[in-house]
C-alpha distance (Angstrom), angle and dihedral (degrees) to the residues before:
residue distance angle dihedral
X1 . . .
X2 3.62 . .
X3 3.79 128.8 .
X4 3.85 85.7 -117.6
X5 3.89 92.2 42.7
X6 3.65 90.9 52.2
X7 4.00 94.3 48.0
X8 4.04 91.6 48.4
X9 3.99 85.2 50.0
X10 4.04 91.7 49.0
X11 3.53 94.7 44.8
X12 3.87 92.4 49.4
X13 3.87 88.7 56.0
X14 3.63 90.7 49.7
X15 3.38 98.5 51.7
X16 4.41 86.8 51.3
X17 3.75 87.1 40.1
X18 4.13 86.8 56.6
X19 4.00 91.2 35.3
X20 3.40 108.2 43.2
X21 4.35 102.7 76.5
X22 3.98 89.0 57.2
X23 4.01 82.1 52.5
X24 3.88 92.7 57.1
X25 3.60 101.7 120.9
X26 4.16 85.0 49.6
X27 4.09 88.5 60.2
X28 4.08 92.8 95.7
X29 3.64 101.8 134.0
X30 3.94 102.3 -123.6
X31 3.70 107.6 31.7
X32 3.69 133.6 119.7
X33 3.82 98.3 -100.8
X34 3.99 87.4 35.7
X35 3.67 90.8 56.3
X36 3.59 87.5 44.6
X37 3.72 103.7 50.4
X38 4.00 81.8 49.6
X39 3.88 98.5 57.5
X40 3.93 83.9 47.9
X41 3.80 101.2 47.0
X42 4.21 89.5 43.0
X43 3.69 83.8 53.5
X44 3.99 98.1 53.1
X45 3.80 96.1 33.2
X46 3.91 88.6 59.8
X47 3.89 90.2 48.8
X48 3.58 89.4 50.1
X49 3.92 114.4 41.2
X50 3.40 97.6 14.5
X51 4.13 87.7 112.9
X52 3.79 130.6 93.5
X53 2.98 94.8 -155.1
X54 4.31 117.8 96.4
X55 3.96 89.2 -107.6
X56 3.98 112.9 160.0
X57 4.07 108.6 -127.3
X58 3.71 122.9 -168.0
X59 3.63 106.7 -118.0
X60 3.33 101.9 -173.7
X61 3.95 126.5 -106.7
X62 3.87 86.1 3.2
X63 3.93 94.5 57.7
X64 3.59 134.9 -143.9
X65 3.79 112.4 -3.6
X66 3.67 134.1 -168.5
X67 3.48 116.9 -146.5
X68 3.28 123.6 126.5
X69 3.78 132.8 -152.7
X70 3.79 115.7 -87.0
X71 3.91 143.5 162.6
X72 3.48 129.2 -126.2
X73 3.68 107.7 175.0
X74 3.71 116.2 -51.5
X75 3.89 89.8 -30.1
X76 3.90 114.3 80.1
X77 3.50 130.3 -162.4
X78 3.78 96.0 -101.5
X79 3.99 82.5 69.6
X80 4.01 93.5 66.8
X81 4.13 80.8 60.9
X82 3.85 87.6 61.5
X83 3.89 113.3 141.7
X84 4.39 87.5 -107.7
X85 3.96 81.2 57.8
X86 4.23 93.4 45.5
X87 3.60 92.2 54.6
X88 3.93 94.7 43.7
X89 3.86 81.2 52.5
X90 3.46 93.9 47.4
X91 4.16 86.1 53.7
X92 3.95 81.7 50.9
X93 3.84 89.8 58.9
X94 3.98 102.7 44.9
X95 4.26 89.9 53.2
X96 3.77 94.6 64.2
X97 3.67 106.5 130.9
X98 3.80 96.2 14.6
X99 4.01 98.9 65.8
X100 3.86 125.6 51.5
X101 3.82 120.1 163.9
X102 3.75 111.0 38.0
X103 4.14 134.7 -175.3
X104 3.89 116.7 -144.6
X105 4.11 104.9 -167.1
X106 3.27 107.6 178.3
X107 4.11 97.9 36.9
X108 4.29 95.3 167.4
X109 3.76 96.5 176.6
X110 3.68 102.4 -13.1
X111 4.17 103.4 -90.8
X112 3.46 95.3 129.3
X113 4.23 94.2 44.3
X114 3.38 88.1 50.5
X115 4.01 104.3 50.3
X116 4.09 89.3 35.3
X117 4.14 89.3 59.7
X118 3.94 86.5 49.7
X119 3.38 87.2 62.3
X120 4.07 89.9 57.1
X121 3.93 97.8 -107.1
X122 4.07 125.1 137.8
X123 3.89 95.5 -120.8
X124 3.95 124.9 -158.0
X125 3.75 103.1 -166.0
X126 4.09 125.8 -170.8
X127 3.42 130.5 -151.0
X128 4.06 125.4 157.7
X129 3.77 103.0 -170.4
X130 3.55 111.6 82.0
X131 3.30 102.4 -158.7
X132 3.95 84.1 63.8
X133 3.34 92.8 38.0
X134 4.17 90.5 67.2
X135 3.41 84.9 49.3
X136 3.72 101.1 47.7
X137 4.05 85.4 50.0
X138 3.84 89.3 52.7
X139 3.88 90.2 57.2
X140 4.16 93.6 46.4
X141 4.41 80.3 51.4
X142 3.68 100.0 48.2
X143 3.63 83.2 47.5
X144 3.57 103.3 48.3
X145 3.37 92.9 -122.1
X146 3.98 118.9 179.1
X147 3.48 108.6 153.5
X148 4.04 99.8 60.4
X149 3.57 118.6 93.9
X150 3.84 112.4 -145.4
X151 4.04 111.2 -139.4
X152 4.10 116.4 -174.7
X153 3.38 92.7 -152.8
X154 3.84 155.5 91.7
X155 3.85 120.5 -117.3
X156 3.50 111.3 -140.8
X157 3.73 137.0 145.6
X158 3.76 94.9 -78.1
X159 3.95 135.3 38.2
X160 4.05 108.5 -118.7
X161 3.82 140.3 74.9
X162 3.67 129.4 -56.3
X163 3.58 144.4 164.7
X164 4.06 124.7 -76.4
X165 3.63 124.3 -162.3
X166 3.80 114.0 -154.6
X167 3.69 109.6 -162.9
X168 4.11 101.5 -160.2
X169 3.99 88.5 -162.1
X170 3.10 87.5 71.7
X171 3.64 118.1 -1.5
X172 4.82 95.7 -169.7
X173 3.81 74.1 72.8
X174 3.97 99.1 57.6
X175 3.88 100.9 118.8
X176 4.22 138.8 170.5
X177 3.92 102.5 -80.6
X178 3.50 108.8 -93.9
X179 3.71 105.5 38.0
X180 3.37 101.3 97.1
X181 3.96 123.1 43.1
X182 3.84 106.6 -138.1
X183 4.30 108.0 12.4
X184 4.25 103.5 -167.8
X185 3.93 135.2 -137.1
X186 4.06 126.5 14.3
X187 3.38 105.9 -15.0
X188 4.47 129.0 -170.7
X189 3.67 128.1 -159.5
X190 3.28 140.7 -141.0
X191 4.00 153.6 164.9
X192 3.70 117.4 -114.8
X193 3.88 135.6 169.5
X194 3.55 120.1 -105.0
X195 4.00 134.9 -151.8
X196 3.62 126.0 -141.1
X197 3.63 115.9 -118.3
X198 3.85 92.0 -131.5
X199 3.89 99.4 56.9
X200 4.06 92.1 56.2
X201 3.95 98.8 44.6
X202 3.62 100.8 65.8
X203 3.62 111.2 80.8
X204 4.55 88.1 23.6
X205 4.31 129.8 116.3
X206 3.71 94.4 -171.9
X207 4.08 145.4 3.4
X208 3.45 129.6 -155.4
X209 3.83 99.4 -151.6
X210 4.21 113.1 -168.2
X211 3.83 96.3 153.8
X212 3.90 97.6 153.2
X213 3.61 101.2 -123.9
X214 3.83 92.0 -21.8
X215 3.62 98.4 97.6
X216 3.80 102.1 98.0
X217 3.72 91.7 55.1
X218 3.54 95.6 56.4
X219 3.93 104.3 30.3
X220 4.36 85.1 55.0
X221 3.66 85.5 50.8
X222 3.88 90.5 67.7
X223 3.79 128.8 79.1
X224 3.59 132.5 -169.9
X225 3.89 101.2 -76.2
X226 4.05 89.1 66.2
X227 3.76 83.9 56.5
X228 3.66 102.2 50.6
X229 3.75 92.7 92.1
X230 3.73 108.3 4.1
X231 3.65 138.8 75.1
X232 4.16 135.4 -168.9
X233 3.56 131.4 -151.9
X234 3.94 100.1 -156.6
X235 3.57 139.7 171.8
X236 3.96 124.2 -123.7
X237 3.86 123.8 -134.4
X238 3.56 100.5 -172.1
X239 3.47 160.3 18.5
X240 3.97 92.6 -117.6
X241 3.54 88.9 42.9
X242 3.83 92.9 46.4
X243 4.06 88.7 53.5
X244 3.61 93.9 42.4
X245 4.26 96.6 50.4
X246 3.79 79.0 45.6
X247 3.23 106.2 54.9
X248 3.93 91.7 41.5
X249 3.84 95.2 50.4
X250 3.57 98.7 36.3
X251 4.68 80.0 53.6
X252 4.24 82.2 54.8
X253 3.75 94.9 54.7
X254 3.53 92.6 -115.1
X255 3.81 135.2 153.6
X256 3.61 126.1 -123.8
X257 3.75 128.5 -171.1
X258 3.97 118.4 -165.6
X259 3.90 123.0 -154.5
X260 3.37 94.3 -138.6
X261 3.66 92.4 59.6
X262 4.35 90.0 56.5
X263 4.07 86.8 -95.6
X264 4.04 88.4 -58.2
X265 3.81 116.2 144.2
X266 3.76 122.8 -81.0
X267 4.11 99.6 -117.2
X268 3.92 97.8 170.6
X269 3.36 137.0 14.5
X270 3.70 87.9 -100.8
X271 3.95 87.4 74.3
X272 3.90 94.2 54.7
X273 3.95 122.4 115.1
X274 3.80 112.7 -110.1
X275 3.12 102.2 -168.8
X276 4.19 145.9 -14.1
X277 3.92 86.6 -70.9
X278 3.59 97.4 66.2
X279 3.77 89.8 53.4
X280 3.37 124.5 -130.2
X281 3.92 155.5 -41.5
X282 3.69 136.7 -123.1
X283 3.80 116.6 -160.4
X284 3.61 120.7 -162.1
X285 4.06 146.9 136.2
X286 3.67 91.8 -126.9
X287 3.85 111.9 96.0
X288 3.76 98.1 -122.2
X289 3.72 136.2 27.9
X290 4.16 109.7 -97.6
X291 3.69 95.5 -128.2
């Protein structure tokens, strides 16, 4: 990759980065323009990170970024730059100045930490897998980092130990045992700690919840206090999951906006995510999402 090749690719994301919250009611996963804006931001995201080496890439509005490319099973780093990921980012960039203390559960290899702390928020991130976790404190250093909080851990409904199940095809899929039905390939166990849900959401304006099939457990763990001043943008694993955070929100009086439906509230079950296809879901007590 040229120097010029690598500029025209960083610009290119910019300019999505920039574009993509006026496009919100264009995010449906599987339309025209969706399928479009995919193809392009594939294309740019392989120009750009596509390096192992530790190069710094201008990534628009969040400015140079270190990380560089990296597999983890069949899944490869480029894949956490997928076009559901650009437009969370995008989200990330247009609540500077309104959020402060954030929770990333779910923090894989430390994307999300990093780009959420560019956007000047105190950021407690949680990862259980170790071996990720090294990683994920790797990206927060090349970074310079300082206002993420690094958390070993699973959050859950409870405070304990439980088992993990690392799937080394394809290790964004690791997940507590349990939350998914039939996990695939060579597969390792091990105990990790876990975090309630209610001791994090106290003193918290937003959550990024990607708890691979754990989602239900902790979302139903939550009542209307934690909601008072904090909303979640979270992605669903399931359809049982998907009927269960349903039915539990929709009992708190809360609002919920899917992706699939352009950002426009969730009035039935019918609307609900089922699964990381269908993109994701912003919970809130406001009466629109702030994009």
């Amino acid at each position: 990759m040229t120097t010029e090749g690598l500029g025209e690719a960083a610009e290119m994301l910019g300019s999505m980065l920039a574009a993509l919250p006026d496009m919100s009611v264009m995010h449906a996963p599987g339309t025209p323009t969706y399928r479009f804006l995919d193809s392009v931001a594939r294309h740019a995201v392989a120009r750009a990170f596509s390096s192992a080496e530790p190069l710094a890439v201008e990534f628009g509005d969040f400015g140079s970024i270190v990380f560089p490319f990296r597999r983890m099973g069949a899944i490869t780093s480029l894949d956490l730059f997928g076009l559901d990921e650009l437009l969370i980012f995008g989200f990330y960039l247009r609540q500077r100045g309104r959020y402060r203390r954030v929770l990333d559960v779910g923090a894989n290899i430390g994307l999300h930490s990093l780009l959420l702390s560019r956007c000047g928020f105190s950021v407690n991130c949680f990862e259980p897998d170790p071996l990720t976790c090294d990683v994920l404190r790797g990206t927060l250093a090349a970074n310079d980092c300082r206002t993420v909080k690094v958390h070993e851990a699973a959050v859950s409904s409870r405070t304990g130990n439980t088992e993990f199940v690392r799937v080394l095809g394809n290790t964004t899929g690791s997940h507590v045992a349990g939350a998914k039905k039939q996990p695939y390939g060579e597969l390792e166990r091990l105990v990790v700690k876990t975090v309630a849900i209610d001791e994090l959401l106290a003193d918290v304006d937003f959550m990024k919840l990607d708890a691979e099939g754990h989602e239900a457990d902790i979302l139903c763990a939550t009542t209307s206090r934690h909601w008072a001043s904090t909303e979640a943008i979270v992605e669903i694993g399931s359809p049982e999951n998907a009927a269960a955070v349903h039915r539990h929100m929709t009992g708190l009086g809360l609002n919920m906006f899917a992706q699939q439906r352009g950002w426009r509230r969730v009035d039935s079950m019918a609307d609900m995510p089922r699964s990381y296809r269908d993109g994701s879901l912003f919970i809130t007590t406001r009466e629109s999402m702030p994009w």
